[in-house]
C-alpha positions in Angstrom: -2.2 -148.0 160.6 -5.0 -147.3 162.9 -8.2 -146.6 161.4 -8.8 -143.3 163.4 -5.5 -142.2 161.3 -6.8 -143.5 158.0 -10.8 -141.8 158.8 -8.7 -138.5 159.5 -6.2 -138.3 156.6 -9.6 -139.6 154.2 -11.1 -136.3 154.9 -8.4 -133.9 154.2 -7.5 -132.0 151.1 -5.6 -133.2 148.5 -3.2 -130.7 148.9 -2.6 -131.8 152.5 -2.5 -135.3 151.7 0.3 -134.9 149.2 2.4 -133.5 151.9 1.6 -136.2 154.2 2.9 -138.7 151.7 6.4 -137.6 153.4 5.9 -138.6 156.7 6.5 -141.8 157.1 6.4 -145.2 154.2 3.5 -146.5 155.8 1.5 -143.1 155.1 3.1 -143.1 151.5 1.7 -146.2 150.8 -2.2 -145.6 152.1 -2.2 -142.4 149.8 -0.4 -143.6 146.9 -1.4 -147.3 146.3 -4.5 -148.4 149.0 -7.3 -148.0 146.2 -9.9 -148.2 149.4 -8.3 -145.1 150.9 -9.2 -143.7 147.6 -12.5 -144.7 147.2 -12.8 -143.3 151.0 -11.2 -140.1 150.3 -13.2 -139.4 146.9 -16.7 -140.2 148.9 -15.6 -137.6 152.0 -14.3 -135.0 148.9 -17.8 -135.8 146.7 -20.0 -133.5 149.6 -17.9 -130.6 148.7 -18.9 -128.3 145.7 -18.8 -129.5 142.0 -17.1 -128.0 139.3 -17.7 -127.9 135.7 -15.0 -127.7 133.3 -16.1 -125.2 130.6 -14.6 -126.5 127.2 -12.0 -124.8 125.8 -8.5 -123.6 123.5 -6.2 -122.5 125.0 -2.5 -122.0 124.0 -0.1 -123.9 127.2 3.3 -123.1 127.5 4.3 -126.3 129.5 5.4 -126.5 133.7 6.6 -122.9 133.3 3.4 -121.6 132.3 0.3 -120.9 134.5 -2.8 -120.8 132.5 -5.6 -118.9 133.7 -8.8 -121.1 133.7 -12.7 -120.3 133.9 -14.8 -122.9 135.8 -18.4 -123.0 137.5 -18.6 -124.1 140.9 -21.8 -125.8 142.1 -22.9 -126.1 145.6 -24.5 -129.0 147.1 -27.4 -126.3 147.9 -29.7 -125.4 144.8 -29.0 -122.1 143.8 -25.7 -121.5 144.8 -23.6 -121.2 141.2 -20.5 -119.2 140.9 -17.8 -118.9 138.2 -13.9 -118.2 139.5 -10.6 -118.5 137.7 -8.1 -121.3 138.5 -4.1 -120.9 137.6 -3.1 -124.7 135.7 0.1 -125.4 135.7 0.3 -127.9 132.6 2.3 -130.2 131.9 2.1 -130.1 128.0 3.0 -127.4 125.6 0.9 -126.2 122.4 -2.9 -125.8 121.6 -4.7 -127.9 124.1 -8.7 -128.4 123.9 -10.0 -129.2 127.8 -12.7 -131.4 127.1 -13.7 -132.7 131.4 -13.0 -133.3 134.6 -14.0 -136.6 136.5 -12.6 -136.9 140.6 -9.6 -133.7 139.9 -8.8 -135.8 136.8 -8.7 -133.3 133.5 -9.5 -134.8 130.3 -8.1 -132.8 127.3 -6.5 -133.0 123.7 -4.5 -131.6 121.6 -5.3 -129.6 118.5 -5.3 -130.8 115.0 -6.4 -134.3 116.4 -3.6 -134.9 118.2 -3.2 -136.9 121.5 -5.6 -136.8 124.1 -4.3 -136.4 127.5 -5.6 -137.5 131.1 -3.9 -135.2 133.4 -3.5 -135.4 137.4 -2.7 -132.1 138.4 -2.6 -133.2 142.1 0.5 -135.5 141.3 1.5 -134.1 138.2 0.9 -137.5 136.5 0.0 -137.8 132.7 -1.2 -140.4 130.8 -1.5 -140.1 126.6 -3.8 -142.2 124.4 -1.6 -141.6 121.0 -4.6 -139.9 118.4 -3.3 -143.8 116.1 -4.7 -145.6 119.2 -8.3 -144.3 119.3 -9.4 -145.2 115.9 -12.7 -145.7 114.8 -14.2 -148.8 113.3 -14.9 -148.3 109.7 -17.7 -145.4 109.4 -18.0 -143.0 106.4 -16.6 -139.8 106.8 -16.4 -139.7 110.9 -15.5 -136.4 112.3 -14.4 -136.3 116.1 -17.4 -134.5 118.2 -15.7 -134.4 121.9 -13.9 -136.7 124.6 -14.9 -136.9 127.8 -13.7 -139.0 131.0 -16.1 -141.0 133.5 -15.9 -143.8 136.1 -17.3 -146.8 135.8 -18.5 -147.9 139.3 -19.4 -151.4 138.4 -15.8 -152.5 137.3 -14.3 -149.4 139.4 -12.5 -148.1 136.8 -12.1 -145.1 134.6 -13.2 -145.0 131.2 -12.2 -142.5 127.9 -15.3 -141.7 125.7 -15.3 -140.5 122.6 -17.9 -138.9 120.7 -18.1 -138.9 116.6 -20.4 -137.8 113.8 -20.8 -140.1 110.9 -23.6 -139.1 109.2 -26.0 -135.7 109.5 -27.4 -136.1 112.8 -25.9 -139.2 113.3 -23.5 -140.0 116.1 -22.0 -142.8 118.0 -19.9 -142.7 121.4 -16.8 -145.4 121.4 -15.2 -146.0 124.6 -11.3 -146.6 125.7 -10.2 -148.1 129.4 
């Protein structure tokens, strides 16, 4: 594919780019698989504003549901903070905790303890860390603080954190790949 195809489609929308997926197998495969197109597309999206996810329950009622959400939006220029609703379409049911966001990936768990969930909405792709998976190493009495998602640009890859409470004022943050 030509390169002036690849610097165009790198700087649009995700929402554009999903539709171009149809077009033609060659297209398919730069957006779906080519983890440089990725990297490009992410860099061109990163000048756009930031969001912050503001932690939250909320109670989903799966695909058929749309879940109003509350999130800041921070422009690259110093000052410029708003707050907007988004609809989420998710693709769980039940009392779900939103714990972050990290490149339109949501980060979020279900309540009692229960899985935690990395959620695409873009491509509608899930993937759950079973709550038996993330176990902690033997601490007394640990008590789950938060999760949280981040890349790792060293190894380029994403990485799950978890934050627990052991002891008063005592924490310690485990991570899952």
């Amino acid at each position: 594919m030509a390169s002036s195809a690849i610097e165009i489609l790198s700087r649009l929308p995700v929402k554009s780019l999903m539709q171009f997926k149809c077009v033609s197998v060659s297209f398919y495969n730069l957006i779906s698989n080519d983890p440089l197109f990725r990297k490009k597309h992410l860099h061109h999206q990163s000048n756009f504003k930031k969001v912050i996810l503001v932690p939250h329950y909320f109670q989903s009622f799966g695909e058929n549901g749309v879940l109003p959400y509350p999130i800041v939006s921070i422009s690259s220029e110093l000052g410029d903070v708003s707050m907007c609703m988004i609809e989420l379409k998710l693709p769980i049911c039940g009392k779900v905790r939103f714990h972050s966001t990290c490149d339109g990936l949501f980060c979020m768990s279900m309540s009692g303890g229960g899985d935690v969930v990395i959620w695409n909405p873009t491509t509608r792709r899930i993937k759950t860390f079973q709550s038996c998976r993330l176990r902690l190493p033997n601490l007394p009495n640990p008590r789950w603080i938060g999760y949280s998602l981040a890349h790792d640009p060293r190894c380029d890859i994403y990485k799950l954190l978890g934050l627990t409470r052991y002891r008063r004022n005592t924490y310690k943050l485990f991570h899952w790949i």
